[in-house]
C-alpha positions, 0 to 999 in steps of 0.5 A: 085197386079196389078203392072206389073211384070219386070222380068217374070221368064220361070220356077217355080224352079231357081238354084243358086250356092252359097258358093259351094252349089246348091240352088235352090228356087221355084217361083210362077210369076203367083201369085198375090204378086210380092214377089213370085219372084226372083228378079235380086238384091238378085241375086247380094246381094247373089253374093256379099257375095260370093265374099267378104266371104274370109276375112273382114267384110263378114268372117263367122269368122266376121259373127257367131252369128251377128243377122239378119233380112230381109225385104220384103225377098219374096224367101229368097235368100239374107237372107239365103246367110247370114245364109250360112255365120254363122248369125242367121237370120230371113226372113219376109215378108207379110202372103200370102209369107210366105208358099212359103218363109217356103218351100224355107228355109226348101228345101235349108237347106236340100240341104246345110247339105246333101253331095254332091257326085257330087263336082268337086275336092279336092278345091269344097269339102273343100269349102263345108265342110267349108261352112256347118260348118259355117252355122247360123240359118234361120227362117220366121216370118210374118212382115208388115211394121209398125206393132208394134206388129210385130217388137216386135216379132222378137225382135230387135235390129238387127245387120243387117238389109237386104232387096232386091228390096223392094221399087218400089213405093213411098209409101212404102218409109217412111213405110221401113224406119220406119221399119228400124228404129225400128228394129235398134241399135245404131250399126245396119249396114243396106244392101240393093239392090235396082234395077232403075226402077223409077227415081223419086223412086230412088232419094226421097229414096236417100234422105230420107236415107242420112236424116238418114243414113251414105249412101255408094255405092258398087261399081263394083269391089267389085262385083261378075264379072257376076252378076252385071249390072248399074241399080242394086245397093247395099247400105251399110248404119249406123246411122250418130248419132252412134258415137256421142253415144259412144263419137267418131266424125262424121267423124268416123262414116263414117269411120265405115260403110266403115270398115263395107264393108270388101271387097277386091281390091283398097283402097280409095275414090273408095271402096265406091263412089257413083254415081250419079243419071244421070251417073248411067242412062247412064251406063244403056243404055250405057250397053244396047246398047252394048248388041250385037253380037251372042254369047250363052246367059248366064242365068244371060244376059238372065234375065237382057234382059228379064228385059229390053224387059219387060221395054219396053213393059210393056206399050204395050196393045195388042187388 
């Protein structure tokens, strides 16, 4: 694939800690398929769970059994954050991702139900214990947007639809949501990253979602404190019409997806405002200009300016 890479990962294998255990995913940047990548948003989405698993909607108590599919899933971070929390989940993307995807669930599942000797006090050991407990079920099919033979297979409806950084161009738009729709019941709840990288991008998929979907925007408290940055967004979205369904108003609707969020911290308009286009720019390069001083990086800095050297140069011929 010839689009250009905006984050060049330095090493083939990339850790993670999540939910009290260390993942780690092999990547293969060199490949010709972007999928084969890491990529930023599923960092924040797997983060995000962490940080909201404690109680509500993102409870393995609330989460046990839910179905769920993801989309484009590439190293399978955001999908197996949601096994990890008790879902039965199946992980799609592309055939030519699939050995890679394959190697990744099979390598992480071994490490979550191996014990840790290594795990830091009586707190770190529970944790583990409880996670392994709840832990759902993982597997990998092949799903090109659009193939109805493909969405058959898998068999929706789903009570989840995920997917990470899956839309960079615009032609992929009514594919995804097509897709969206056809694995999707009256009651589906769709989450979705999506990092800015083209405006116009952006904003036609904003409005082909509103057409369909109720749209809320995580907002930053609800947020893992470091992974997080303005260009990347999470998108909690339902059907408008699954309340007229079981007889409720359109107000109730709105009412259920941000039930749905089962985050902590404040109440209100915030806990799912969104912003628009032309703020969340300026908190970008509002946050790039502050990006100053000598402190020691950290991995997750590193990345998020790494993408931003490579926002600038991907223009850049050298002859």
């Amino acid at each position: 694939m010839a689009l250009d890479r905006l984050n060049s990962p330095t090493t083939f294998e990339m850790p993670l800690e999540v939910l009290g255990h260390e993942l780690q995913f092999t990547q293969d940047p060199n490949s010709k398929h972007l999928g084969t990548t890491v990529w930023d948003s599923s960092l924040v989405f797997a983060k995000f769970l962490e940080r909201n698993c404690r109680k509500g909607r993102f409870s393995p108590a609330k989460l046990k059994g839910k179905r769920v599919i993801e989309l484009g899933a590439g190293c399978g971070v955001s999908g197996f954050g949601m096994a990890m929390l008790g879902c039965d989940v199946i992980v799609t993307d592309q055939k030519e991702v699939l050995p890679l995807l394959q190697r990744n669930i099979e390598r992480n599942i071994s490490r979550v139900m191996q014990k840790n000797p290594d795990l830091n006090g009586d707190n770190s050991l529970q944790a583990n214990i409880f996670f392994l407990e709840s832990f759902g079920s993982i597997k990998v099919a092949e799903l090109q947007w659009g193939d109805e033979s493909h969405i058959k297979a898998v068999d929706p409806p789903f009570d989840y639809i995920i997917g990470t950084d899956v839309v960079y161009v615009e032609h992929l738009l009514e594919p995804l949501l097509q897709t969206i729709l056809a694995l999707s019941g009256p009651r589906t709840t769709i989450l979705l990253g999506h990092e800015i990288r083209s405006t116009c991008v952006h904003e036609k998929m904003l409005e082909m979602w509103k057409q369909n979907f109720d749209v809320k925007n995580v907002p930053k408290s609800k947020m893992d404190e470091t992974y997080q940055h303005p260009s990347i967004q999470l998108f909690i979205m339902g059907f408008k019409n699954s309340a007229e369904s079981t007889g409720n108003s359109g107000q109730a609707a709105a009412e259920k997806v941000d039930d749905q969020t089962g985050v902590e911290g404040k109440s209100g308009e915030e806990n799912l405002a969104m912003e628009p286009s032309s703020s969340v720019e300026k908190n970008v390069e509002d946050h790039e200009k502050a990006a100053t001083g000598t402190k020691k990086l950290s991995e997750w800095e590193a990345r998020r300016y790494g993408s931003m050297a490579a926002r600038i140069l991907k223009d850049v011929k050298i002859s």
